[in-house]
N, C-alpha and C positions, 0 to 999 in steps of 0.2 A: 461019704462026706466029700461034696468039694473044695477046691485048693482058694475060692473064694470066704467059703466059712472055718477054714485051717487060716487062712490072712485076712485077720479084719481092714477095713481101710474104717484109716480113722483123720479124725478132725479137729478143728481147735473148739468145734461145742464139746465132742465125747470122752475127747482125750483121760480127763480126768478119772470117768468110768471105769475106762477100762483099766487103769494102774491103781481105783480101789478094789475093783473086784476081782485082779491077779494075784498073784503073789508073785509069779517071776512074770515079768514082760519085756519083749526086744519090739522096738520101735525101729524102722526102716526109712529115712526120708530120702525121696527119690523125686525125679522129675522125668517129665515125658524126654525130655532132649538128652540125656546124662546116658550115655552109653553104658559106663558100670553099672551102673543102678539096673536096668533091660537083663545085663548079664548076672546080675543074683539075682533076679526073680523063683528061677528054680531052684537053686539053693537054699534059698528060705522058704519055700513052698514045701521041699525035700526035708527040710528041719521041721518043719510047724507040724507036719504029719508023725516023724518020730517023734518030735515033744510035745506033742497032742495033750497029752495029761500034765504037764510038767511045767510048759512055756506058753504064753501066750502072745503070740507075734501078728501085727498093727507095720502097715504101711500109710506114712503121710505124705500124702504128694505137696512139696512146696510151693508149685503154682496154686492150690486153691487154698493153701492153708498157712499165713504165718505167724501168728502167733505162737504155736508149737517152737517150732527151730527156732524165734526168738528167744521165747524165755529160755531154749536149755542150749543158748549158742552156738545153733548149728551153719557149721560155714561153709562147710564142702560135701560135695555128694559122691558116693553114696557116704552117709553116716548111722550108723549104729547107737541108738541107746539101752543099756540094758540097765532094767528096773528089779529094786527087789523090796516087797514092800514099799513100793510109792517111793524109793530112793534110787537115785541114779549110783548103779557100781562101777560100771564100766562105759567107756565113749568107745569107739572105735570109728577110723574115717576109711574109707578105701575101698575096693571089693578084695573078700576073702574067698579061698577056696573052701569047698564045704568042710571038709577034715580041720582046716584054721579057726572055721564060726563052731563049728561043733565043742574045739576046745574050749573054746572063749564062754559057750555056754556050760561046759559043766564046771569048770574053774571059778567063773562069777556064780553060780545058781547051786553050787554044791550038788553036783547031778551026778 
């Protein structure tokens, strides 16, 4: 499997989709220019592969999509959403080390 269909890139048509037919989902909003955002690419490429069966992780880039980071007021990049049943549990803004998102993910996702 590649690390393209381990990270869906998503949009403000599918968004919805993909948080009915998850049950845990981590949303990435990112932009070409955002230096953190470039440097967790493999971190959450490195994560989508271990929670492969578990999480489902979605990158939005906010140059081509804003409706997304509007409704769930996203101000700063990189930012974190994590979904659980179509609910937001957790935000997180910043870049994390992977050992840091690791935790965040089994703490929110009961993993």
């Amino acid at each position: 499997m590649t690390d393209e269909e381990l990270v869906t890139t998503v949009t403000d048509d599918d968004y919805e989709d993909i948080l009915e037919d998850n049950e845990c989902v981590v949303f990435d909003f990112w932009a070409t220019w955002c230096s953190p955002c470039i440097q967790m690419d493999p971190i959450i490429e490195g994560l989508a592969e271990e929670y492969n069966d578990k999480v489902k992780f979605g990158k939005i880039n906010i140059e081509n999509n804003s409706e997304v980071p509007s409704r769930f007021s996203v101000q700063s990049l990189p930012s974190f959403l994590f979904f659980k049943d179509g609910e937001i549990v957790k935000k997180e803004r910043g870049a994390l080390s992977k050992e840091e998102f690791e935790e965040k993910l089994k703490k929110n996702f009961d993993l």
